[in-house]
N, C-alpha and C positions, 0 to 999 in steps of 0.2 A: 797580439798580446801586449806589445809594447806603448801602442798606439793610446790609450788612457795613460799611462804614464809620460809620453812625451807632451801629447796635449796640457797635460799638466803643468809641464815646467815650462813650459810655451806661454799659459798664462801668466805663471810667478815672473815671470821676465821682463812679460810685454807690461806687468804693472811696474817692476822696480827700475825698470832701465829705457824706457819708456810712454812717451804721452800721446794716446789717437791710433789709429789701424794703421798709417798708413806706414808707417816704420816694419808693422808684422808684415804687410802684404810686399815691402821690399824685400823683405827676408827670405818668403816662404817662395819668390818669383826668384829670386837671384842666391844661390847657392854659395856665389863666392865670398861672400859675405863672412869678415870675424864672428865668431862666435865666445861665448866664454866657452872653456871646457864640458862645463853639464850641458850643454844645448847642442855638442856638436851632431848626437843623433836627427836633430833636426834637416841635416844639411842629405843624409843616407833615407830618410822615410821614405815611405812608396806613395807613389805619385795622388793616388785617393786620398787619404789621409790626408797631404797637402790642399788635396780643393775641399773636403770638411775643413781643414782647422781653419783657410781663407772664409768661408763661409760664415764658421761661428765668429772670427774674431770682427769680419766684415760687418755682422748681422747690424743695424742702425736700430738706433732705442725703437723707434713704432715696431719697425718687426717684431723684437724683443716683448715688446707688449701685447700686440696681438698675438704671437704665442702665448703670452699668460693668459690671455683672454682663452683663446681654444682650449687650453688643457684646464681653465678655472669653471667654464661652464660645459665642457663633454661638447666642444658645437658639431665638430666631424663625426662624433661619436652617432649624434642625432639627426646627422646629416644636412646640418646645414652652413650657412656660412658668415663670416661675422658682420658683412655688409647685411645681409638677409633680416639679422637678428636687429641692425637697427634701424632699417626702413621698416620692418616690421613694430618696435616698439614705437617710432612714430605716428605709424598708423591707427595703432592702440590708443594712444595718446591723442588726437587728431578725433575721433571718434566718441572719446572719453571726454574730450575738452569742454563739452557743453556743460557739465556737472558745474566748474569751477563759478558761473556765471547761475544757474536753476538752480541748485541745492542752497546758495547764500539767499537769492530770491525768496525761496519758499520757507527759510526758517527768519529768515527779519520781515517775514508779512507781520502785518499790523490787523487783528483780526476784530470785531465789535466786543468780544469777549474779555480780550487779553493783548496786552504791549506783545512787542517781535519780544522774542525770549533774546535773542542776539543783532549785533548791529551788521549790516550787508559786510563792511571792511572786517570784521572780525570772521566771521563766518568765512569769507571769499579765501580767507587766510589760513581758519583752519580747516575747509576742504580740501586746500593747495598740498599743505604741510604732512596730513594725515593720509591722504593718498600718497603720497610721495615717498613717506618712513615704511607705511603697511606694504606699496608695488616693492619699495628695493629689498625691503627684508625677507619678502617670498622668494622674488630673484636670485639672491644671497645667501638665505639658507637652505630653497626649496629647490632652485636650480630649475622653476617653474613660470614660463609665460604669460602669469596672469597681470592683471589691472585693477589696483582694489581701491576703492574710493568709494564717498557715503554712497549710500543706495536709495535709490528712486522710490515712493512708497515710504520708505522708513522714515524721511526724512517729512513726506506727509503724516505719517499716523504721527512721530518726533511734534509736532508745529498745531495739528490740528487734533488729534489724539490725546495725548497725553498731555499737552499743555491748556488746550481749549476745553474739550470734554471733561477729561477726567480731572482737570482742577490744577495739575501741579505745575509749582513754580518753574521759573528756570532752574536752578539748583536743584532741584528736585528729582526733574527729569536729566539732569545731566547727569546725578547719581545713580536713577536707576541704569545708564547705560553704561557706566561704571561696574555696576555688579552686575550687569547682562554679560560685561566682557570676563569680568573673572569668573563667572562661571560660564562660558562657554570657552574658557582659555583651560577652563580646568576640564571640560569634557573631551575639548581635545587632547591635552598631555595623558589622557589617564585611558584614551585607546577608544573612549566611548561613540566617538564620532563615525570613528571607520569601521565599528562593530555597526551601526546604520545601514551602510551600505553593504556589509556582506549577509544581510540579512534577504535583501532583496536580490531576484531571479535578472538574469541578464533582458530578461525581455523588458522589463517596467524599466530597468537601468539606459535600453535602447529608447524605449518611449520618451525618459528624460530628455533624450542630448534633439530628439524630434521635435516633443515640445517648446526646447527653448528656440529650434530654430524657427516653428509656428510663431510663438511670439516674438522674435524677432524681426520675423516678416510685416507681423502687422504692427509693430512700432514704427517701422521704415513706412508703409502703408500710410498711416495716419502724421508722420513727417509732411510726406509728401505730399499730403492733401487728397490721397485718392480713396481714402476713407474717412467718413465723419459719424460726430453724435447726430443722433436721431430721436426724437423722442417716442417716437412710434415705434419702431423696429431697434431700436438703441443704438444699432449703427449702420451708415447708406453710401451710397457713392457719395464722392466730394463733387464741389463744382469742377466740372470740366473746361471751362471758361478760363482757369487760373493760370498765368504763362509759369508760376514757379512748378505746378505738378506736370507740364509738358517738360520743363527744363529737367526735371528730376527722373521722369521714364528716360526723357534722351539719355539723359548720364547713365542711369540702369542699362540700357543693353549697351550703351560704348565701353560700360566697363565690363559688362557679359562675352562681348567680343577680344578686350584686352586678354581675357583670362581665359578664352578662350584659344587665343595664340599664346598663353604663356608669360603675357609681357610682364616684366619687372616692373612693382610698383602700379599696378592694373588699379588698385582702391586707390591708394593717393591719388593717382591723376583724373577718376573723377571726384575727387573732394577738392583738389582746385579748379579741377573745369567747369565745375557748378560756382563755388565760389567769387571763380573772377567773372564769370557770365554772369551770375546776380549783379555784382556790383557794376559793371559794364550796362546792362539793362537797367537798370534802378529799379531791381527788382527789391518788396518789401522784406526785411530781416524782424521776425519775432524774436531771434536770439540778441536783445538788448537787454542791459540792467536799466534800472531807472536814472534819471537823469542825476550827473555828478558821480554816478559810483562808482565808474571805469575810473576818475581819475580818484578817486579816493583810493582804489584798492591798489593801483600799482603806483601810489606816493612811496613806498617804500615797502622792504620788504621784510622786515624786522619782524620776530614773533611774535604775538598777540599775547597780551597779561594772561595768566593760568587764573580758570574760573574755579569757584571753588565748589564742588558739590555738594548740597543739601542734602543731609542724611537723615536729619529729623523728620520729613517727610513719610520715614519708615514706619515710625511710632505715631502721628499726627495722623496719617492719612493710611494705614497700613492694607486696604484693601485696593486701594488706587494707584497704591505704588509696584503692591506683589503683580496686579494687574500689568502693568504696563513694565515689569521685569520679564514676567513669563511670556505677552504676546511679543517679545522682540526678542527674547531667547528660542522663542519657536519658530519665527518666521527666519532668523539668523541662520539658523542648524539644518533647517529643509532647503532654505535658498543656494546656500553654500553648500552643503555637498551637493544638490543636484547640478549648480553651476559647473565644479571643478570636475563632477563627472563628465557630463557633456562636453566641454572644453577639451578635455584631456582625452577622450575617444577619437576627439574630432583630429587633433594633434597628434591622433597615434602611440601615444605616453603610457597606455595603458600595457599592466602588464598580463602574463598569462591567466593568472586568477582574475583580470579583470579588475585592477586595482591600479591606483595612480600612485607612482613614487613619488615621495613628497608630500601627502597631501595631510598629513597631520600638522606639518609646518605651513601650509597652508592657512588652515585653520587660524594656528596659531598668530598666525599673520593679520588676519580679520579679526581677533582680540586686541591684538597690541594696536593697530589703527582706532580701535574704538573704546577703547581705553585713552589712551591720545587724545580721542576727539572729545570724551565728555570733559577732558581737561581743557583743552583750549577752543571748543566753542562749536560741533556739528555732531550730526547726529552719529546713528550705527554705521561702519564701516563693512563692505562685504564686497564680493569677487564679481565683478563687472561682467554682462553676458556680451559687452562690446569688446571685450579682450578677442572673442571669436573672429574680429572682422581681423586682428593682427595675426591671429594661427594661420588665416588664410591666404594671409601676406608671408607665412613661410615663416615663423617666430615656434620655436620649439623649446629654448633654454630660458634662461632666467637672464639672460643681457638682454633681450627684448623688455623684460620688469626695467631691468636696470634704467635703460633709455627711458621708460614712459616716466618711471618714478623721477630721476632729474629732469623732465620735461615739467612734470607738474612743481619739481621746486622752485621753478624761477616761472612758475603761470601765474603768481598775483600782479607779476610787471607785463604779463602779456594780455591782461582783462580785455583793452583795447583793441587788440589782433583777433583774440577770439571770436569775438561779438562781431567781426567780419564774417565769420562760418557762418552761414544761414544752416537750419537744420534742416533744408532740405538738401544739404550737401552731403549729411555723411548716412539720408534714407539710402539711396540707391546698393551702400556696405552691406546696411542690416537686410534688407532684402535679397541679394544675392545669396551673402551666408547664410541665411535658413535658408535658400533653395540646399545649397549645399551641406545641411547638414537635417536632410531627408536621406539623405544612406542607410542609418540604421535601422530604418521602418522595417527590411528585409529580415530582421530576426527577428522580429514580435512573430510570435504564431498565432493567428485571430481564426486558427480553425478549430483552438483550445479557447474557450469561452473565460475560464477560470483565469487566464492572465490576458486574454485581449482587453475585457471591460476594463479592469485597472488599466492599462495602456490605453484605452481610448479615455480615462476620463480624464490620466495626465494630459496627454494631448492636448482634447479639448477643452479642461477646465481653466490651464494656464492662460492662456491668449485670454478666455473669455471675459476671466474673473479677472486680469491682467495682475495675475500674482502666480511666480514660480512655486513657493511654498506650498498655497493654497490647490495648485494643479497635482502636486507630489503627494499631499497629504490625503487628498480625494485617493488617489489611486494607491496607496499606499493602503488608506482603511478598508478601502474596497476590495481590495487583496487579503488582507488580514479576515475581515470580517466572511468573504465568502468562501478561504479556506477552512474556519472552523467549523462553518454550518457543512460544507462538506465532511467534513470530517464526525461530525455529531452523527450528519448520516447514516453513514460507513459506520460508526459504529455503534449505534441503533439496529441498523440491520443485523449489524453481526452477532449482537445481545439475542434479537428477534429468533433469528435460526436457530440459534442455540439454545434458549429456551423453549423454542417448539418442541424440538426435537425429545427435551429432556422432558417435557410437560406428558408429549406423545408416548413416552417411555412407561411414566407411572401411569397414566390413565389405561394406557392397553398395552401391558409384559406379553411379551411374547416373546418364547423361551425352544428356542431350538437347539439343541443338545449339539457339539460342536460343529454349529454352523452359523454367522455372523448374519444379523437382520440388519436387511439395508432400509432406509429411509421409505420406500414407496410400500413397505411389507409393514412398516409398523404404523 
């Protein structure tokens, strides 16, 4: 009982009369020691309480932090540990890194139609910055392992969609993603988002997190050269001749067997053991910018001027702009929550209803990144399915976000590092994690036709179509649409009986004086 209040005065002391531990730690070891008056309990405490108060007054600032860190993200709570969480977020990060370098690429292409809508240095800038703000703010407020930066696809239809086809300007298109995000910031605060998912049956919900690991397998796949376009068959075996897809299976199973014994850091060490092997071999790297851009982009790393969005596009062009609002508010809202599901099953995060804490903030996360980006210069922002390869590295809080998102704030000085990764360094990740994230197949029931099809056409449509949305949304109408006709069915039939019966009744009364006429009598 006393022991809170001596601790107490133990502090007020060791601050007023006192500079450093090592004064308390003589104290609390050497008994004979003057004291003032109020401190003499000190000198009678029981022996426990002397090795906590040594401990607390000992503890050195990193301890002190790393407990804030433990009790700021729940790590023990989720069972993991704070080393865990940042080799984890490096691995995230690491995996995620090619975006900084492809996504600037593909939006300062120069197409026969239309100028880059953005310059490589701007764009490399705002990929860095907007992934960076979107990862730590999920970490931060969602207390969720995700990695969110532009998205693959988006950033094509962004470049060749909406700017090439459909006519509009830069400004234009940066505005529509501007109101793509407030209103998809608004569907998420307002609950709409997570009423999507509780709408759908755990089985399509398992089909999701299998899907993404289908396509994740064949993104790694076609990394690695072990699959290619085809124009016959649309896609065939790669050359087997090529030493980077022999280097890429070898790294696949040596990292199969790391993680197999458990080893710490199993994906990093083959994303550098591919890495320095390419480089060692003079193996060819596609992961380059065009010549001068590495050094343009990590000349510094100051924010890029805020573009200003074209809104008169709304009224000027009003069917090209709703257009190209609605298809990136629908591929936005299908991608991300299927992502965050699958992610978060895979992590274990999910709760008893089958529900992810945090994931409105999630959301919310993926607004304010792409809101962000139409200001300072890249496409839609959304939840990375490469975040899976850092779950698998054991990242379950939101300091895993925290690590990738400061990794991506200082990646515009790192362009030149990056563009060492060949992407056949980080196939062998994505191929592993869909192997491992075929578990859930085990609850799809495919002996009930009515929710296998939808599950096989998420499955299958994702990889094929190489669009998450587009696999979710198949299997989602396909559900919808063959529950009704079921159900029109059912009750058709039941209309049918029921009007026999009553039809049977008038055309031929039969009247039995208290005894009930059953069906086959009348």
């Amino acid at each position: 009982l006393l022991s809170p209040a001596i601790l107490a005065q133990a502090r007020l002391w060791h601050q007023w009369d006192f500079v450093g531990t090592r004064a308390s730690r003589t104290i609390l070891e050497d008994p004979s020691m003057g004291l003032p008056g109020a401190f003499e309990p000190l000198v009678q405490m029981p022996t426990p309480v002397k090795s906590s108060m040594k401990k607390s007054l000992a503890r050195s600032p990193l301890e002190s932090f790393c407990s804030y860190l433990e009790s700021l993200f729940s790590i023990k709570e989720r069972g993991s540990t704070i080393s865990i969480e940042l080799r984890a977020g490096l691995v995230t990060w690491v995996t995620m890194s090619y975006i900084v370098v492809v996504n600037p690429m593909i939006l300062s292409a120069i197409s026969a139609n239309s100028d880059a809508p953005v310059s490589f240095k701007t764009a490399c800038r705002a990929t860095c910055y907007t992934a960076a703000i979107a990862t730590g703010f999920v970490g931060l407020a969602a207390n969720l392992p995700f990695g969110l930066a532009a998205g693959m696809g988006l950033n094509s239809y962004f470049r060749y969609g909406m700017v090439a086809k459909l006519g509009l300007g830069p400004g234009a298109a940066f505005a529509a993603c501007l109101v793509q995000a407030v209103l998809f910031g608004g569907l998420a605060l307002s609950g709409a988002a997570d009423r999507l998912q509780d709408v759908l049956p755990s089985s399509l919900k398992s089909a999701i997190t299998v899907a993404i690991g289908v396509f994740q397998a064949f993104v790694g796949f076609q990394l690695m050269g072990l699959v290619r376009r085809s124009e016959s068959t649309l896609v065939g075996l790669g050359d087997l001749s090529q030493p980077t897809l022999w280097l890429s299976l070898t790294a696949t199973l040596l990292v199969a067997a790391l993680l197999i014994r458990k080893t710490k850091g199993a994906l990093l060490l083959g994303i550098c053991f591919v890495a320095v092997a390419s480089q060692c071999l003079g193996l060819p790297n596609s992961n380059v910018s065009p010549a001068g851009t590495g050094e343009i982009a990590s000349a510094d790393m100051g924010l890029t001027n805020m573009l200003i969005p074209d809104f008169g596009a709304a009224l000027d062009s009003p069917t090209a702009f709703a257009t190209a609002v609605l298809c990136l508010l629908f591929v936005v809202v299908f991608d991300t929550a299927g992502v965050q599901h699958g992610i978060g099953q895979q992590a274990g995060l999910l709760d008893e209803q089958g529900r992810l804490p945090g994931a409105r903030l999630a959301y919310v996360g993926s607004a304010l990144g792409t809101a962000l980006g139409a200001l300072l210069g890249t496409s839609p922002v959304i939840i990375h399915n490469e975040t899976c390869a850092g779950v698998q590295e054991g990242a379950r809080t939101g300091l895993a976000a925290v690590t990738t998102a400061l990794l991506f704030l200082i990646s515009p000085a790192l362009v030149p590092l990056i563009e060492l990764i060949p992407p056949e360094a980080t196939a062998p990740c994505l191929v592993l994690v869909g192997t491992m994230m075929m578990g859930p197949i085990h609850d799809i029931d495919f002996s009930d036709l009515s929710v296998a099809l939808p599950a096989f056409l998420i499955i299958c449509v994702t990889p094929l179509t190489y669009s998450i949305s587009a696999g979710i949304f198949s299997g989602i109408a396909a559900y919808v649409v063959l529950g009704l006709v079921l159900r029109l069915a059912d009750t058709a039939g039941s209309m049918g009986d029921s009007l026999g019966v009553v039809m049977a009744q008038m055309l031929y009364p039969v009247r039995v004086p208290g005894k009930i006429v059953d069906e086959e009598q009348c």
